[in-house]
C-alpha positions as semicolon CSV with decimal commas, in nm:
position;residue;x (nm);y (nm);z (nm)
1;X;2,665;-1,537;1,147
2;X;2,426;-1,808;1,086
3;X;2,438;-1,980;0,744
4;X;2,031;-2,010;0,668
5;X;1,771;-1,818;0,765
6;X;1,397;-1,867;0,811
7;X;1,130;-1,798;0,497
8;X;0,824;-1,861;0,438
9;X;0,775;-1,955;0,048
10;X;0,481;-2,048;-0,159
11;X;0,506;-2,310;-0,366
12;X;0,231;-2,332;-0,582
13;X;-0,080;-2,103;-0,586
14;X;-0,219;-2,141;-0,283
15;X;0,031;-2,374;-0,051
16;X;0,249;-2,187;0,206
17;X;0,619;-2,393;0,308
18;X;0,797;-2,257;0,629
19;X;1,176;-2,324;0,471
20;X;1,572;-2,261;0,520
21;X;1,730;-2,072;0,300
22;X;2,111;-2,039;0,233
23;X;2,205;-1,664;0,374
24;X;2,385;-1,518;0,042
25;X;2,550;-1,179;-0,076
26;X;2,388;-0,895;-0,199
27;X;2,491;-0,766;-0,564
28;X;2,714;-0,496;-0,639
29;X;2,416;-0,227;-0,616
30;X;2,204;-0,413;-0,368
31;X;2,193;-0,460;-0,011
32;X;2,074;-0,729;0,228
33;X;1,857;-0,643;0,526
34;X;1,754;-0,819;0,861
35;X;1,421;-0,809;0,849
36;X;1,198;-0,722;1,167
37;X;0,868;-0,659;1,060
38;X;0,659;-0,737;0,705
39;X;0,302;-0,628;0,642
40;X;0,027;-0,844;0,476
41;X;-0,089;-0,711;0,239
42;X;-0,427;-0,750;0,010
43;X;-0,166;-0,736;-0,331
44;X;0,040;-1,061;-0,171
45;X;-0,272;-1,281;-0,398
46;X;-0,101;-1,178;-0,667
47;X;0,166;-1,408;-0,543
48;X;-0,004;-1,652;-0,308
49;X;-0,290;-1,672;-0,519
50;X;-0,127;-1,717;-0,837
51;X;-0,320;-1,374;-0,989
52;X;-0,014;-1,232;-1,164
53;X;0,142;-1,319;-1,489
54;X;0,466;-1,426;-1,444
55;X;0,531;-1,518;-1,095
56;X;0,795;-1,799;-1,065
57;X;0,743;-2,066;-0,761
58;X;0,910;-2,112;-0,520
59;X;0,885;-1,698;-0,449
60;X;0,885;-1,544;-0,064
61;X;0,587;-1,298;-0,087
62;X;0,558;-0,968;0,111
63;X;0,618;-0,611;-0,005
64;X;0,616;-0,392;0,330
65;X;1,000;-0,518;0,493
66;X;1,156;-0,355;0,735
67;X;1,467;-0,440;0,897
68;X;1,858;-0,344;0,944
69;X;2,105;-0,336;0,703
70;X;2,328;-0,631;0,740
71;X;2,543;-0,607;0,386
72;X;2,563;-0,350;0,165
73;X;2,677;-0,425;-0,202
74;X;3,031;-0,305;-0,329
75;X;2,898;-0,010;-0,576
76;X;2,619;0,104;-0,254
77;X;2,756;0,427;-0,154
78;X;2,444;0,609;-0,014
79;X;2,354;0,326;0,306
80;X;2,556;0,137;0,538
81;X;2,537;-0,125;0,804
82;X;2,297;-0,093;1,066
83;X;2,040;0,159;0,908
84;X;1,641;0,071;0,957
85;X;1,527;0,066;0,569
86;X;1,243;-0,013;0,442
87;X;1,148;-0,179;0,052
88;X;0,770;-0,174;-0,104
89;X;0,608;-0,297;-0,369
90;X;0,809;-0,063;-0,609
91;X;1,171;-0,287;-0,591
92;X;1,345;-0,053;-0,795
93;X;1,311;0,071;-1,192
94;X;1,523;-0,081;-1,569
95;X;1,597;0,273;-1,591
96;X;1,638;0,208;-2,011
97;X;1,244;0,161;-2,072
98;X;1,080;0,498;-2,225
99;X;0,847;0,562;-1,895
100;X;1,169;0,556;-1,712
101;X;1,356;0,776;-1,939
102;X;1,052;1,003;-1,927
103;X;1,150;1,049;-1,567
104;X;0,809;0,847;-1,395
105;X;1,012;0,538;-1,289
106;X;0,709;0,448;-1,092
107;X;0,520;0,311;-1,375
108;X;0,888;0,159;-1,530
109;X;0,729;-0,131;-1,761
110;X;0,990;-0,405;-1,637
111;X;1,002;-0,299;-1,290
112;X;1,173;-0,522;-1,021
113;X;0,801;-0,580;-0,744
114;X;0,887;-0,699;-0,452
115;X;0,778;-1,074;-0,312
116;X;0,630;-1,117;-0,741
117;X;0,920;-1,090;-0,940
118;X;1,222;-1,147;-0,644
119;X;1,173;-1,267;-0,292
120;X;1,000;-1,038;-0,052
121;X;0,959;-1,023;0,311
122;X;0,770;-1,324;0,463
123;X;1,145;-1,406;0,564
124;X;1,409;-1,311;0,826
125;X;1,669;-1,219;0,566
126;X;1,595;-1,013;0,203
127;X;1,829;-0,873;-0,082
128;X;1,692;-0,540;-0,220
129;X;1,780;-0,273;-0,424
130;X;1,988;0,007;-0,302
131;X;1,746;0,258;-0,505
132;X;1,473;0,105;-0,358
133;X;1,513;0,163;0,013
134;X;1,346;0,423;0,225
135;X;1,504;0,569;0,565
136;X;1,313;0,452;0,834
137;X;1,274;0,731;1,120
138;X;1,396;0,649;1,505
139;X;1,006;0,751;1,581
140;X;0,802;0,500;1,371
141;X;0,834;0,135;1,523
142;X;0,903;-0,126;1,294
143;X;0,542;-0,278;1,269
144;X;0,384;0,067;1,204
145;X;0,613;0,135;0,944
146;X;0,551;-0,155;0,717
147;X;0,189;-0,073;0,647
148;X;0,329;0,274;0,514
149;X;0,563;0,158;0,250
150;X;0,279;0,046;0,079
151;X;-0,083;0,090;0,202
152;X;0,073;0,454;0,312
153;X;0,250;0,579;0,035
154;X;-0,026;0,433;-0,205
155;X;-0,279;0,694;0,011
156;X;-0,042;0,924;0,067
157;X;0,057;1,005;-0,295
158;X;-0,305;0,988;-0,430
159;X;-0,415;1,260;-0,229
160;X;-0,136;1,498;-0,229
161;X;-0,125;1,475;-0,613
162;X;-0,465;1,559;-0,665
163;X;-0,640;1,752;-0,447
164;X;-0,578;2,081;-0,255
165;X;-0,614;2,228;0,124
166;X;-0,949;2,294;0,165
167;X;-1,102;2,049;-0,079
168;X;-1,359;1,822;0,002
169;X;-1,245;1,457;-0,010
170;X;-1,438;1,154;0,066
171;X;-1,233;0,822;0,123
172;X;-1,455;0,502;-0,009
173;X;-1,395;0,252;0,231
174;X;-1,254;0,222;0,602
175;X;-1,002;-0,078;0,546
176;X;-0,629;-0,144;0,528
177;X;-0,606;0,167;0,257
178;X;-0,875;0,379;0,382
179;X;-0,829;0,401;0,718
180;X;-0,499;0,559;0,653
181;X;-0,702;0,780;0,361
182;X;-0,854;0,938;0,627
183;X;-0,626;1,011;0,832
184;X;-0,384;1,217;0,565
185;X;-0,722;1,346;0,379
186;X;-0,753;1,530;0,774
187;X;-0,387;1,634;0,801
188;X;-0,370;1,757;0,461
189;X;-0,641;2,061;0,543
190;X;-0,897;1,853;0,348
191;X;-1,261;1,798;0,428
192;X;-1,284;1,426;0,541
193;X;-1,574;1,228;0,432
194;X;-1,530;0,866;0,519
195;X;-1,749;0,614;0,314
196;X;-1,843;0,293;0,450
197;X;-2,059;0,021;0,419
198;X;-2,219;0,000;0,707
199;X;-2,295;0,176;1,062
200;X;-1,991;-0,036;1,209
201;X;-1,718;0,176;1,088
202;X;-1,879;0,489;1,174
203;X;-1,789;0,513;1,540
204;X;-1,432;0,501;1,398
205;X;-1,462;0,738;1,176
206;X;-1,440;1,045;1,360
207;X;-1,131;0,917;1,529
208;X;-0,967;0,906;1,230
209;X;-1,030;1,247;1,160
210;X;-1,342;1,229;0,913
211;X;-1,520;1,504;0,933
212;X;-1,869;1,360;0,819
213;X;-1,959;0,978;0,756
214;X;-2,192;0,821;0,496
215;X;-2,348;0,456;0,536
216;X;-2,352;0,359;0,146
217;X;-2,544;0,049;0,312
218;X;-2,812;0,306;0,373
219;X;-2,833;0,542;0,132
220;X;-2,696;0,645;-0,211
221;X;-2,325;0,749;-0,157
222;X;-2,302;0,946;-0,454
223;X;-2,628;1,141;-0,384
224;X;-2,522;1,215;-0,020
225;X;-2,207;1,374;-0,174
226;X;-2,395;1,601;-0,432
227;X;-2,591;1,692;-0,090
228;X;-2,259;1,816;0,088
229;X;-2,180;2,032;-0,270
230;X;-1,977;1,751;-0,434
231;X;-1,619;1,544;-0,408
232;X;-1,354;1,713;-0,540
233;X;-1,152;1,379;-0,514
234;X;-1,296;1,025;-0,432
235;X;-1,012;0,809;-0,315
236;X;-1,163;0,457;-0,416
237;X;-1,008;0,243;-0,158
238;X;-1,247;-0,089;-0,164
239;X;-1,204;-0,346;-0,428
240;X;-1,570;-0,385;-0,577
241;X;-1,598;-0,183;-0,963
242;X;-1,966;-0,160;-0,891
243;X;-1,939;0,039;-0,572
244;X;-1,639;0,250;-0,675
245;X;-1,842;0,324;-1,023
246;X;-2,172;0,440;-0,818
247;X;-1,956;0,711;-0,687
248;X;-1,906;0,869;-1,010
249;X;-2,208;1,108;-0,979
250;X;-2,116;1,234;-0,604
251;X;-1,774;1,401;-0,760
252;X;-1,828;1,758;-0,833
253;X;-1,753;1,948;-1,181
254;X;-1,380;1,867;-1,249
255;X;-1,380;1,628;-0,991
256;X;-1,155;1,335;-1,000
257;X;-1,264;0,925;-0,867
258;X;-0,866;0,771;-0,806
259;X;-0,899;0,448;-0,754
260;X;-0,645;0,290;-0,551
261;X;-0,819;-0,044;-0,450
262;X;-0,842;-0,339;-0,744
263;X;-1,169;-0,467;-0,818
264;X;-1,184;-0,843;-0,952
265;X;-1,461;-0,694;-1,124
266;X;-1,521;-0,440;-1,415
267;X;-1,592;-0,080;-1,310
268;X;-1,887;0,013;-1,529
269;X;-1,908;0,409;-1,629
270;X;-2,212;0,628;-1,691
271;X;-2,109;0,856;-1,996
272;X;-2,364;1,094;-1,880
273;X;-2,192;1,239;-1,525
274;X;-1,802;1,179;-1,652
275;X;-1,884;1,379;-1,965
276;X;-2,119;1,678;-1,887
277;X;-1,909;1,719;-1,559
278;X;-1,594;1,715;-1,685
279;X;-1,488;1,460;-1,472
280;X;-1,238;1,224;-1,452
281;X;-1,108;0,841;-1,374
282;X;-0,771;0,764;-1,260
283;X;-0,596;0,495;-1,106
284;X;-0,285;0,547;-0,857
285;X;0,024;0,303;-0,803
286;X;0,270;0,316;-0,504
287;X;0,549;0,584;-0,598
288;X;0,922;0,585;-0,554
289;X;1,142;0,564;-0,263
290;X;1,183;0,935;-0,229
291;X;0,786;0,890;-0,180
292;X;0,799;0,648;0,054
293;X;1,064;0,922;0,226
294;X;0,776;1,156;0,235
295;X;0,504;0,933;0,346
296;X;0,716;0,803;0,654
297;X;0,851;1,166;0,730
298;X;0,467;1,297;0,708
299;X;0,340;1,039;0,918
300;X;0,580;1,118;1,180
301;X;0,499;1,486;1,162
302;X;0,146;1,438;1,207
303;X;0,090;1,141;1,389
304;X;-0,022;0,906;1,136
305;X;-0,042;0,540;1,251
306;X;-0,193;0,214;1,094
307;X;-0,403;0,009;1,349
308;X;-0,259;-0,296;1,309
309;X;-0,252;-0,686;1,384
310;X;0,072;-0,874;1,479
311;X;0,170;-1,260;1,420
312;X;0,512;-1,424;1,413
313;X;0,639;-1,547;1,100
314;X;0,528;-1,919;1,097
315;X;0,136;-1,781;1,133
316;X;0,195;-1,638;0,764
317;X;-0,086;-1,833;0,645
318;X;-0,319;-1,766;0,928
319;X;-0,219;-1,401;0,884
320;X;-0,243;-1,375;0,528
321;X;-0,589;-1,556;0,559
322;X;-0,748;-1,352;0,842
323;X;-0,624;-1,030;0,581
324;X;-0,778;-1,239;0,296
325;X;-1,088;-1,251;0,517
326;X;-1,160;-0,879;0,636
327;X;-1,135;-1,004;0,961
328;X;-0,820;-0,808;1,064
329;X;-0,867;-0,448;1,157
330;X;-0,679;-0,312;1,000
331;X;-0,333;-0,435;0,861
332;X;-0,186;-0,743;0,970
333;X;0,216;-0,745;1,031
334;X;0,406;-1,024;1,033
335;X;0,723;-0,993;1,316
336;X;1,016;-1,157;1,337
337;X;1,126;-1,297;1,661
């Protein structure tokens, strides 16, 4: 086996380093994993961009790895060599905080993230957390599945938790997150309403599965909503507070606006349609690796797929840029040769 493998690290905010790294042992509860595909995703600026606290450089960004088990640590009962895994942004819980006690190790306040707070994926070779991993099925290739550790199970878990067959559910946004919105909000019995900003998207849209499409270029999106008898959920997919807070009115009585997509910007609320409709604001993480079970299993069962964009590993920059950018339609995956 070779002694290094290839990474791509970021130094500083900003500057991307195509490096060797020493090939090392995984822990006693952790395994390491061959990696074969990574997605780019819009959360890696937290890393590359220097947007989260905390981040210590040199760190490999990337929280959507696939690959095959290489090593598995001495205490790892439940994988072995040669299972397809997968590890998302959710790198495994302290298991002592009280959130974690409390059973909703999701949300575990010293949580290990993936590619922020230990080395991700933009790399041939990771170590990850045995707790953390996800059973990849033999159907999903290894590019389609990285968008769904993340992007997908972000979706995924935001609409099953909060709406119900039959519903009427509009995804905001026809991006990296929404585009896989709409195609669970179909194949969970919902009625699809796809939001974008624009008549580009709307030739997609029915492919996807949404059932009706609104140009919030054109007209008022919240308005157009009240017109088809209101939201019960708004999945906020698109990262502007203004736009995501002009949807408030378009929920209907008990509706709920999760917001999925962070806004660099504040999301200013009316008082007026959140109070005298009983509405609410919520915001969604990822989930657990049992989640990201369910997400991959459900996609398989009812042929959900990201529409992706591959490049090889050295074209992480240009990849993470053309993400950056909007340019890529829809998820860009970075593949190992």
């Amino acid at each position: 086996m070779a002694k290094t493998y290839k990474a791509v690290e970021i130094t500083k905010p900003g500057t991307f380093r195509l490096v060797e790294k020493p090939v090392v042992g995984p822990g006693e509860e952790q395994v390491r994993i061959r990696v074969e595909a990574c997605g780019v995703c819009h959360s890696d600026a937290g890393t590359v961009e220097g947007q989260l606290p905390g981040v210590v450089y040199p760190r490999v960004p990337g929280h959507e790895a696939i690959g095959r088990i290489e090593e598995v640590g001495r205490r790892v009962t439940t994988w072995k060599v040669g299972q397809r895994v997968g590890v998302g942004f959710f790198g495994g819980e302290d298991g002592t905080c009280e959130t974690c006690r409390r059973g909703d190790t999701a949300y575990c306040q010293n949580p290990i993230i993936t590619g922020v707070t230990s080395d991700g994926g933009y790399a041939e070779m990771i170590i990850a957390e045995a707790r953390a991993l996800a059973l990849i099925p033999d159907e999903l290739k290894s590019e389609d599945a990285a968008p769904l550790v993340c992007a997908g199970i972000t979706t995924f878990n935001a609409l099953r938790n909060n709406g119900r067959a039959g519903d009427t559910v509009a995804i905001q946004g026809i991006g990296g997150l929404g585009h896989l919105g709409v195609q669970y909000a179909k194949k969970m019995g919902f009625r699809t309403v796809a939001i974008g900003f624009g008549p580009d998207k709307e030739h997609l849209a029915p492919k996807l599965g949404a059932h009706i499409y609104i140009n919030a270029k054109d007209e008022d999106a919240g308005a157009a909503l009240q017109q088809l008898g209101g939201a019960d959920v708004i999945l906020a997919t698109a990262p502007s507070g203004a736009a995501i807070a002009s949807l408030l009115p378009g929920l209907s009585v008990r509706g709920k606006l999760v917001v999925v997509g962070v806004s660099g910007d504040p999301i200013p609320l009316n008082g007026v349609p959140l109070i005298f409709g009983g509405r609410s604001v919520i915001g969604n993480l990822t989930g657990r690796a049992i989640e990201t079970q369910d997400t991959l299993d459900f996609s398989v069962l009812t042929d959900v797929r990201p529409m992706i964009e591959t490049l090889p590993l050295d074209k992480a920059e240009e990849a993470y840029r053309r993400m950056m950018s909007g340019a890529a339609r829809f998820r860009m995956v970075l593949t190992m040769a």
